[in-house]
C-alpha positions in Angstrom: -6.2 -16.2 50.5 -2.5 -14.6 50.9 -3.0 -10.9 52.1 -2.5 -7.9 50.0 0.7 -6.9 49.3 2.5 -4.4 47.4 5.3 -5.9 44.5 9.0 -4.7 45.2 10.0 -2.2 42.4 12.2 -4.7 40.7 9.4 -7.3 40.2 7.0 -4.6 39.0 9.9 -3.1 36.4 10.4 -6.7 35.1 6.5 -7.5 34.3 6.5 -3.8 32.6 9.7 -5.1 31.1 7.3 -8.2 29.5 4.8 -5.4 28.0 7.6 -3.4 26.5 11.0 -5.4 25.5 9.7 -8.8 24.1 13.1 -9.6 21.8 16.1 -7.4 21.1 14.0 -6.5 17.9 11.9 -3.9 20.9 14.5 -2.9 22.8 16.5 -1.6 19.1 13.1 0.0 18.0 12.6 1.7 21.4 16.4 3.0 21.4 16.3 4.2 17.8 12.9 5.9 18.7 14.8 7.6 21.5 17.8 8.6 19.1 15.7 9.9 16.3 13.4 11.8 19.1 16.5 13.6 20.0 17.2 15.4 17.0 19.9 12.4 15.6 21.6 13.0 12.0 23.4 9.8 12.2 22.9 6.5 13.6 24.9 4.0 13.8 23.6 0.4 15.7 25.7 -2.4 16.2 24.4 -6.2 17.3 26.5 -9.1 18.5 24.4 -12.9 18.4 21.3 -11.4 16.9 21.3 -8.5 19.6 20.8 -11.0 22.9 24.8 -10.6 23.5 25.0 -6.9 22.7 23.4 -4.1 21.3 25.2 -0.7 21.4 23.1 2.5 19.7 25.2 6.0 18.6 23.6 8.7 17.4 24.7 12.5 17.6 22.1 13.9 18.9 20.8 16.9 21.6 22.4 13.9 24.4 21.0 14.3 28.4 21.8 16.3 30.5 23.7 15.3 33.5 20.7 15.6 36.1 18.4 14.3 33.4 20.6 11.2 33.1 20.0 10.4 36.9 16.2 10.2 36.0 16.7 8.3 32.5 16.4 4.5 33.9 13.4 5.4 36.0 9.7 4.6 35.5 7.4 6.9 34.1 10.4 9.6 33.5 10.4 11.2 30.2 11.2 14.7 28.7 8.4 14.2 25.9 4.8 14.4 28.1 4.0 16.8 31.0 0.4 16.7 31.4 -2.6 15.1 30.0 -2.8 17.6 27.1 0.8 16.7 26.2 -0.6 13.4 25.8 -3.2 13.7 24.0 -1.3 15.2 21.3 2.0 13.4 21.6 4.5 14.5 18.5 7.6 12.3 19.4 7.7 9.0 18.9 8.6 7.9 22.5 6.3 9.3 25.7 6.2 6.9 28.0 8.7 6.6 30.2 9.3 3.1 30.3 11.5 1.6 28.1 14.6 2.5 29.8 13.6 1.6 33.2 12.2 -1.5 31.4 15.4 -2.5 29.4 17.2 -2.4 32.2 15.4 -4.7 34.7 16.1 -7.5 32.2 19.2 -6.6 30.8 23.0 -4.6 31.2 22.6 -1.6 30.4 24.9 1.6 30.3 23.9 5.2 28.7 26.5 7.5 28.4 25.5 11.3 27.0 27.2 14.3 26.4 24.4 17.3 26.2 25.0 19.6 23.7 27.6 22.4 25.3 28.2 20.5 28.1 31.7 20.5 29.4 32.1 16.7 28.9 29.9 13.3 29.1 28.8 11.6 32.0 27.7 7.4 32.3 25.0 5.9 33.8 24.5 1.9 34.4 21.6 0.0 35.4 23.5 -0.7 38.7 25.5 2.6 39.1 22.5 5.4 38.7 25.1 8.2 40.4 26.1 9.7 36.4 30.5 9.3 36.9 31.9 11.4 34.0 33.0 9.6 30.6 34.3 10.7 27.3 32.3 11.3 24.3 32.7 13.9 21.7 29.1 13.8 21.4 25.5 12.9 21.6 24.4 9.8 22.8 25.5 5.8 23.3 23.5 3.2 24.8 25.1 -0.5 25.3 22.6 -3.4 26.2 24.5 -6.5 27.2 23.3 -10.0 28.2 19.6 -9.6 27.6 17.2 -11.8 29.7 20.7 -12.9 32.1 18.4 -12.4 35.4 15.4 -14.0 33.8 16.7 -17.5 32.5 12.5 -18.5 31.5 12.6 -15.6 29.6 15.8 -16.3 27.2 14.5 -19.7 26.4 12.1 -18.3 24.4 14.4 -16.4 22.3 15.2 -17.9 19.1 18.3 -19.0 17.2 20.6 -15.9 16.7 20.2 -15.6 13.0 15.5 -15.2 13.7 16.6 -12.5 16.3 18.9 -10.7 14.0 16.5 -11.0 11.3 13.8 -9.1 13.5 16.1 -6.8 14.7 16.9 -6.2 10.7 13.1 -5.5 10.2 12.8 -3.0 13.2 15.8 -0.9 11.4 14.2 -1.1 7.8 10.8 0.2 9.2 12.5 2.9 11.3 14.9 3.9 8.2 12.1 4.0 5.8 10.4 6.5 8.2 13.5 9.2 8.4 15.3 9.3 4.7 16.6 12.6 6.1 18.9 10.7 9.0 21.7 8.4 7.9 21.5 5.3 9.3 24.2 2.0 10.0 24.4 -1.7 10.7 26.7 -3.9 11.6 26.6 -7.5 12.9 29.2 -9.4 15.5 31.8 -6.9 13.6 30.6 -6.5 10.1 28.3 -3.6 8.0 25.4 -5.6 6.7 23.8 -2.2 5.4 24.9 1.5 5.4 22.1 4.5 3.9 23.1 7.9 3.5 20.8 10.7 4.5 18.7 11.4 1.2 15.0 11.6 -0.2 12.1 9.3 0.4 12.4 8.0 -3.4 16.4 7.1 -2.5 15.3 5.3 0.3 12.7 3.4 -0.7 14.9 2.2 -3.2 17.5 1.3 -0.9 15.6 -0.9 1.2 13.1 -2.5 -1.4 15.1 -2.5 -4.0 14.9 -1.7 -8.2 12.3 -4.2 -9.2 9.8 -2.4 -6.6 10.4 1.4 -7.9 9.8 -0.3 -11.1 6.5 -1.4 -10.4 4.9 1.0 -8.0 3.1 4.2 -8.1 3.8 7.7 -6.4 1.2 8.4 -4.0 0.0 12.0 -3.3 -2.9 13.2 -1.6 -4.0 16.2 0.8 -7.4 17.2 2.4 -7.0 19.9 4.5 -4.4 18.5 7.5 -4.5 15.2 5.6 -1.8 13.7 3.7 -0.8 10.7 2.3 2.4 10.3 0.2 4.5 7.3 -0.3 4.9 4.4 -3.0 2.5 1.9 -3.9 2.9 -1.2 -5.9 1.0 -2.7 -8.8 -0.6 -6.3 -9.0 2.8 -7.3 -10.9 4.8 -7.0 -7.7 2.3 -8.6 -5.3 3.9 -11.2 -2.6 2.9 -14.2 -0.9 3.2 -12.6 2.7 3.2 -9.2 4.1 6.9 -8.8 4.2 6.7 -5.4 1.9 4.0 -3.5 3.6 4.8 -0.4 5.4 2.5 2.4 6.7 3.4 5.1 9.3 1.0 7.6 11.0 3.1 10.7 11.7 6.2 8.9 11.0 5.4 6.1 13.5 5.4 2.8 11.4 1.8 1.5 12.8 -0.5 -1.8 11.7 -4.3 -1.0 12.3 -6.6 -2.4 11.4 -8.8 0.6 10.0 -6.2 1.7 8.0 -5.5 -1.9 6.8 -9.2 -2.6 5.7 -9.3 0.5 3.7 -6.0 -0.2 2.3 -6.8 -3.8 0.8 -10.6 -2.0 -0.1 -8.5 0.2 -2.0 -6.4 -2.8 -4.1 -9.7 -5.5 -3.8 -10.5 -4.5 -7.4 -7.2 -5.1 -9.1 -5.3 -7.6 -6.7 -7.2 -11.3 -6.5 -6.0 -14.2 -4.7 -3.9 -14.6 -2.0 -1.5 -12.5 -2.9 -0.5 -9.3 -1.1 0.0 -5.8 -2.1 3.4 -3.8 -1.4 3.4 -0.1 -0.3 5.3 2.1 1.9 2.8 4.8 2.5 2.8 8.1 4.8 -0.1 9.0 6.5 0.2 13.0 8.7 -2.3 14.8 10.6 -2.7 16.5 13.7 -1.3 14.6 16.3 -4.3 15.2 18.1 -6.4 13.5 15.9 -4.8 10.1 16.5 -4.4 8.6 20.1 -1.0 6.5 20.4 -1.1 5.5 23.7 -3.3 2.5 22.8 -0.6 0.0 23.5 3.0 -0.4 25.2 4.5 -1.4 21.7 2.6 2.1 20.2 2.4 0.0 16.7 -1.5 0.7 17.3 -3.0 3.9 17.0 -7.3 5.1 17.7 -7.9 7.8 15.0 -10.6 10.5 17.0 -12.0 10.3 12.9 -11.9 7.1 11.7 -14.6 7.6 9.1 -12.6 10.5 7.5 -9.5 8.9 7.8 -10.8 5.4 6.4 -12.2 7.3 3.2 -9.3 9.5 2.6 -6.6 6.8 2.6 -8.9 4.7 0.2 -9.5 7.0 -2.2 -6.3 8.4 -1.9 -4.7 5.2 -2.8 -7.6 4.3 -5.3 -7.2 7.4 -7.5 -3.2 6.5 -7.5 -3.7 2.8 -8.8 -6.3 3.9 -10.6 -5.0 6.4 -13.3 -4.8 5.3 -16.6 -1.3 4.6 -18.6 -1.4 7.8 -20.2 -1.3 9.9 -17.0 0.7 7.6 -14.9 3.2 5.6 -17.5 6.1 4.6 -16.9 7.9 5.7 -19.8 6.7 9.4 -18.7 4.8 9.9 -22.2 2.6 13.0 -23.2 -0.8 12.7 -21.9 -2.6 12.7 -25.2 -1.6 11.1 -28.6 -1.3 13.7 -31.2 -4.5 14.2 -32.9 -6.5 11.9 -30.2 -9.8 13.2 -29.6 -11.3 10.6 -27.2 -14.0 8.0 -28.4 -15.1 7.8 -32.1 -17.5 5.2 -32.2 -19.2 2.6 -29.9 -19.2 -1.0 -30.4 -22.8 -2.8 -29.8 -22.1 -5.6 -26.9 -24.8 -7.9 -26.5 -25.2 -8.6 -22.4 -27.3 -11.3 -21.9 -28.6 -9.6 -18.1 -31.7 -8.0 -18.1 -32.1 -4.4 -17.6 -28.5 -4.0 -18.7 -28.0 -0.7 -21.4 -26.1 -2.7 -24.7 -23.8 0.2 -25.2 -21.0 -1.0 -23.1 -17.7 -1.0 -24.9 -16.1 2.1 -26.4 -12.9 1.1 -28.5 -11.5 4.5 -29.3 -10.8 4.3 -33.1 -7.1 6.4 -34.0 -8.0 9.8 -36.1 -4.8 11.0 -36.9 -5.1 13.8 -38.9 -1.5 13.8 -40.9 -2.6 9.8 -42.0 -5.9 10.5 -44.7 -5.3 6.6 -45.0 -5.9 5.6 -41.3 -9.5 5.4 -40.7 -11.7 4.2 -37.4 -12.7 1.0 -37.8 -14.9 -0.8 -36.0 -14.3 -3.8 -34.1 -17.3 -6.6 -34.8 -16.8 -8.4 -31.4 -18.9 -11.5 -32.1 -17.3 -11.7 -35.7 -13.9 -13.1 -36.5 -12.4 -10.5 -39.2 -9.6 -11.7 -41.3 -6.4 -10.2 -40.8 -5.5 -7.5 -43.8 -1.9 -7.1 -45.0 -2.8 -4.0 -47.0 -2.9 -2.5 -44.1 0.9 -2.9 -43.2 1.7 -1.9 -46.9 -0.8 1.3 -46.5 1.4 2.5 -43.5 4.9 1.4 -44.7 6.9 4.1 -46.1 7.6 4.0 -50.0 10.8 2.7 -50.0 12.4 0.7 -52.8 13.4 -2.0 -50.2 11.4 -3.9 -47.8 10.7 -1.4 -44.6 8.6 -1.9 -41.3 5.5 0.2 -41.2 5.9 3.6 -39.8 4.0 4.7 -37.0 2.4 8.5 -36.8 4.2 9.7 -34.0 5.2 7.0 -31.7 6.9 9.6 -28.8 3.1 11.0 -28.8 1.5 7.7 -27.2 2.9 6.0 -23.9 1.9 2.4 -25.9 2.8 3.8 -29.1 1.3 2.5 -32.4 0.7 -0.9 -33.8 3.3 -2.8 -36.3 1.6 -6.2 -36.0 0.0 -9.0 -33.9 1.5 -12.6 -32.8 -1.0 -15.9 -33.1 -4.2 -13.9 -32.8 -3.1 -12.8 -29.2 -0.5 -10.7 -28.4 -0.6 -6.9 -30.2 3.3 -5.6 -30.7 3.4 -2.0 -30.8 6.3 0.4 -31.2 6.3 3.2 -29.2 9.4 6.0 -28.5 11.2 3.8 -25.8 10.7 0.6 -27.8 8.7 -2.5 -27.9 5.7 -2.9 -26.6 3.4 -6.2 -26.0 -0.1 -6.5 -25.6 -2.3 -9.0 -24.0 -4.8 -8.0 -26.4 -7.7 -10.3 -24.5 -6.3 -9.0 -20.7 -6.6 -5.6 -22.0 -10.3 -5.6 -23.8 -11.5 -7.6 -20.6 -10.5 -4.6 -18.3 -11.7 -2.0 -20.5 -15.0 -3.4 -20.6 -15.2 -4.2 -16.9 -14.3 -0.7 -16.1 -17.1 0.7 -18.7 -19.9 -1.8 -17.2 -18.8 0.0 -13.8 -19.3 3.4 -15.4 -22.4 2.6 -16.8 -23.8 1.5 -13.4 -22.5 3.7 -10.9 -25.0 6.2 -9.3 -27.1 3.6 -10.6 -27.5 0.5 -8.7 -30.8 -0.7 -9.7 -33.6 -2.0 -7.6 -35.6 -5.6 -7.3 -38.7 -5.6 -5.2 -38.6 -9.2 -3.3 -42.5 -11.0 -4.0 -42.1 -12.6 -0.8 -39.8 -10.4 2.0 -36.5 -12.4 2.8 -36.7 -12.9 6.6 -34.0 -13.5 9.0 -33.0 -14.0 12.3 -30.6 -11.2 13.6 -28.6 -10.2 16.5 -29.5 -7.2 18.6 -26.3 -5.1 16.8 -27.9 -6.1 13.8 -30.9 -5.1 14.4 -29.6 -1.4 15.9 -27.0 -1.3 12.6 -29.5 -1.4 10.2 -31.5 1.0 11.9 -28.4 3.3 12.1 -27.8 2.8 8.7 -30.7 3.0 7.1 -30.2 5.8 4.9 -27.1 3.7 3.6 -28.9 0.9 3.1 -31.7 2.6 0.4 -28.6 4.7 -1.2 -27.7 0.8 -2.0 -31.2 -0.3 -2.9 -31.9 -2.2 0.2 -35.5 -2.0 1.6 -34.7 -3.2 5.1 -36.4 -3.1 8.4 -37.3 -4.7 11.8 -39.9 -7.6 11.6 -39.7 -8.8 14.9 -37.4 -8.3 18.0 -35.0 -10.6 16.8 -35.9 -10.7 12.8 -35.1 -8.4 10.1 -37.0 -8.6 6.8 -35.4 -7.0 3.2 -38.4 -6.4 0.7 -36.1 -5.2 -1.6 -32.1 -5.8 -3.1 -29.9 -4.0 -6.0 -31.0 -5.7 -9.4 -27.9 -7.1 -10.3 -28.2 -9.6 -6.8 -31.3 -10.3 -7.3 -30.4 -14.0 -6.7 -27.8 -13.8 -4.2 -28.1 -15.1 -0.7 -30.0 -12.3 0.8 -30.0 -13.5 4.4 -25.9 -13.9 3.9 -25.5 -11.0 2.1 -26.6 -8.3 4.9 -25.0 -10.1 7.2 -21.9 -9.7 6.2 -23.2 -5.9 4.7 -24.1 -5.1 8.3 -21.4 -6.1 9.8 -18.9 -4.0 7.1 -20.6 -1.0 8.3 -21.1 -1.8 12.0 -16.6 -1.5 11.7 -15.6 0.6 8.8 -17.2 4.2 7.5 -18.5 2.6 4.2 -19.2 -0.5 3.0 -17.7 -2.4 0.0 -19.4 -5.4 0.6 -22.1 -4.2 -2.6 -19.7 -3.3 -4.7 -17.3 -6.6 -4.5 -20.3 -8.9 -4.9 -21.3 -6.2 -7.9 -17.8 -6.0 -9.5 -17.5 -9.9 -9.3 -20.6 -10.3 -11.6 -19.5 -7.2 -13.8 -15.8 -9.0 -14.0 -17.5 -12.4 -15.6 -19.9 -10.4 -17.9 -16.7 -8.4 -18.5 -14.6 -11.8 -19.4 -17.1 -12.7 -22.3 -17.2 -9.7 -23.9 -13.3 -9.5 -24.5 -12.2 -10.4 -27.9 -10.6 -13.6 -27.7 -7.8 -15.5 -28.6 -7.1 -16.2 -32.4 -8.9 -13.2 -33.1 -6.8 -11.3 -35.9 -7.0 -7.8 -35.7 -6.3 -4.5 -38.8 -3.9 -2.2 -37.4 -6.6 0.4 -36.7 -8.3 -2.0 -34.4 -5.3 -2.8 -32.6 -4.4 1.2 -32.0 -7.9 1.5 -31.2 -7.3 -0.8 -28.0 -4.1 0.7 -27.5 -5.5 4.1 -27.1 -8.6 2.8 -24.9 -6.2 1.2 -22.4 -4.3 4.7 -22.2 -7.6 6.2 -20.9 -9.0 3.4 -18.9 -8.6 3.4 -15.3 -6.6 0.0 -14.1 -5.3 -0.6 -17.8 -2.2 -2.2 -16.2 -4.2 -5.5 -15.1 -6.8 -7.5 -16.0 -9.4 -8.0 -13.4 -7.7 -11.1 -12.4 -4.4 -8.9 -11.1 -2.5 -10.3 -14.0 -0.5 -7.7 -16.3 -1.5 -6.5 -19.6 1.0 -4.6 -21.3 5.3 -5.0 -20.9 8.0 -2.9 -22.5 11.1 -3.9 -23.6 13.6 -1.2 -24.7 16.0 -0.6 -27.3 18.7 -1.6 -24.3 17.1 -4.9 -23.5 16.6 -5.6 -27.4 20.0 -4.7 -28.4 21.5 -7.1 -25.3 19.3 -9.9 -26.5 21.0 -9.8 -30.5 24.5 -8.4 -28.7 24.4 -5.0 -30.7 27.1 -2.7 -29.3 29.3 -5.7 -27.7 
């Protein structure tokens, strides 16, 4: 056995070095961490061959001061922490002290700074740390050359020079995203590949992501005391096949834990099905001493001190976003209420075939418009087909002595605007103030009902006494979670307790999983709760059963609808949460304005 020995400083700065700078992608995000950290207006990053060749930072901020400069490309130097209480409420985004020192034991590196009313700038290099003076008008540059040229094993496992610049790309997106209020540049071997002025978050967002995604997202805003979460989330329309368009920051740190990402795709499991992934860009701030950041060199993890509250806030902050009906969260920006809308006028018997069920469960709300004495609520027989009545058309068509479509009430008064007619017994065309509107009339009904069988059952669950007790073997930290939890587990209408030191037995389940798996089921339950504040483990199993009961009660296909019916649906789905998608994620409503219908028949050209 070789004898204790302690490492030279090089060797030591180079195994940080592996913690710390991994591609050029970390060692831009460190350096843009340091630029913004120093009060930065303007950035400006340029990268030759993906960043391994060269990556020079500007910014025109506070810059170092000459002694401070001396000190920059040491270990464990840093302006940011002084003591432990610094650290445990860190505001910047760099603290460490090691990502300069790190940088440069694996790469050329030369800061030159001019502090702010100092009499010029002065240059350090990794080999030179005695700061000679330069000339800068201002702020801060730092070049990186030759990444990896002292460690050859390293660079081999760099990748071609177009993956490294498309990392490096990432890192600036994530960064700019964060600061809307600092302009940011960059260019690659010589050229601009993307220039953002200083501006608001909404700019920004639309910068980076682009039209389609402002298009199809909803504004986040929510605040608990020191909580707050604002940002931009996207609807089912505009999920993707990867992760590519997901961006959360914790105190303007862009961050991926795994808390925050449970509660988030908790938060989109009732609207968003399959594989697909949501899109967001979402702002998380509290105290900074309510979230420790020195979890991990990289710092994109982060230990909330109240993971609990902060799991249940971003979920229901991000539920209640997604969840607000078309009326309150359209994208036409309609009134709230139609005009002379007085919320539901009848109820429409559904028969459920699940016992214990209440029949009441659909509520189309019937049009009452008071300036129409000849538009009545009708009724919608779901079970029955009704045949389709012209009269109706004539009955709202103006008396004209030429042909005429009908006209609607008011159609700036309703975001989905009134009913003109309906296409092969399944799409409901509707006019509304902006222009046309189409209806999946089946998609629609499907989600109204789903979300009224919810209503109906929430605060609610329903209870099955088990003849026989369902017993199974568990671990210890089962055994101690259900005992934690056992108060959470009867709120759900779970009867469970210890039947042996390594059993558990349930003598009793919610009614509506009365044949589920029970063995499997609080398994998985007990685990939700053993890692996240509350479990939706009930309520997906729940929801699944109400989507299916949900998908036979919709009118179907072929179905011909009166024009009262079809308004009636139209005004459910502008006060139904989720009215956007069907449970299956899929749309269930599109406009197409007066624009796109004049560019299809070329008016105006």
């Amino acid at each position: 056995m070789p004898a204790i020995h302690k490492l030279p400083e090089v060797l030591i700065n180079q195994i940080a070095a592996g913690e710390v700078v991994e591609r050029p992608a970390s060692v831009l995000k460190e350096l843009l961490e340091n630029s913004l950290d120093a009060g930065s207006r303007a950035i400006e990053v340029a990268l030759a061959q993906g960043g391994v060749k060269q990556l020079r930072i500007t910014d025109d901020g506070c810059g170092i001061d000459r002694d401070d400069l001396a000190l920059a490309l040491e270990r464990h130097a840093t302006s940011k922490i002084a003591s432990l209480e610094d650290l445990e409420a860190v505001g910047t985004m760099g603290f460490r002290g090691e990502a300069l020192a790190a940088i440069a034991s694996v790469a050329r590196t030369k800061i030159t700074s001019r502090a702010t009313g100092a009499a010029h700038a002065w240059r350090v290099t990794e080999r030179e740390r005695e700061p000679a003076p330069a000339a800068l008008n201002g702020g801060t540059v730092v070049e990186v050359e030759d990444l990896y040229y002292n460690t050859p094993a390293r660079r081999k496992f760099l990748k071609s020079e177009s993956t490294e610049f498309g990392h490096c790309d990432d890192v600036f997106h994530r960064i700019a995203l964060a600061r809307p209020d600092v302009g940011f540049q960059l260019a690659h071997n010589g050229r601009v590949s993307l220039r953002l002025a200083a501006g608001d978050a909404e700019r920004r967002v639309r910068e980076i992501l682009g039209d389609d995604f402002m298009a199809n997202c909803r504004t986040v805003q929510a605040e608990s005391g020191s909580l707050s979460l604002t940002g931009f989330a996207a609807l089912p329309a505009y999920a993707r096949a990867n992760r590519d368009a997901q961006f959360f920051y914790v105190n303007g740190r862009f961050v991926r834990d795994k808390l925050i990402q449970h509660a988030l795709r908790e938060a989109y499991a009732d609207i968003l099905h399959g594989a697909r992934h949501p899109a967001f860009v979402l702002f998380l701030d509290l105290d900074p001493a309510g979230v420790d950041v020195n979890v991990h060199p990289a710092k994109t993890e982060v230990r909330f001190r109240e993971g609990r509250a902060i799991h249940q806030f971003v979920f229901h902050g991000l539920t209640r976003a997604l969840a607000a009906p078309v009326q309150a969260a359209s994208l036409m920006h309609s009134p709230a209420d139609p005009a002379g809308y007085s919320g539901p006028t009848e109820q429409i018997r559904l028969a459920v075939e699940e016992p214990g069920l209440p029949r009441q469960l659909s509520s189309w709300h019937a049009d009452n418009v008071e300036t129409r004495a000849d538009f009545r609520p009708t009724s919608f027989p779901v079970g029955n087909r009704a045949p389709f009545n012209p009269a109706a058309l004539e009955q709202l068509a103006p008396r004209t002595s030429g042909p005429a479509l009908p006209q609607t009430p008011d159609n700036a008064s309703a975001p989905l605007g009134y009913a003109v007619g309906q296409i092969h017994g399944v799409y409901v065309l509707a006019q509304n103030a902006h222009g046309l509107v189409l209806v999946d009339m089946h998609a629609a009904h499907e989600r109204i009902l789903y979300e009224q069988l919810k209503h109906v059952l929430d605060g609610n669950p329903g209870v099955q006494r088990l003849l026989i007790p369902a017993v199974f073997n568990a671990s210890k930290i089962e055994l101690a979670t259900a005992e934690e939890h056992a108060d959470t587990l009867t709120r759900m209408g779970f009867d469970v307790a210890a039947a042996g030191p390594n059993e558990l037995a349930a003598r009793s389940v919610p009614a509506l999983l009365g044949r589920a798996n029970v063995a499997e089921l609080l398994r998985a339950l007990l685990a939700e709760l053993r890692d996240f504040p509350a479990s939706e483990v009930i309520a997906a199993r729940r929801n699944e059963l109400l989507a299916t009961m949900a998908c036979h009660g919709a009118v179907r296909a072929n179905r011909q609808l009166t024009l009262p019916e079809m308004n009636a649906l139209l005004r459910d789905m502008e006060a139904t949460e989720r009215a956007d998608q069907c449970n299956h994620g899929r749309p269930t409503w599109t406009q197409l304005s007066m624009t796109d219908l004049d560019k299809l028949f070329m008016r105006g050209q």
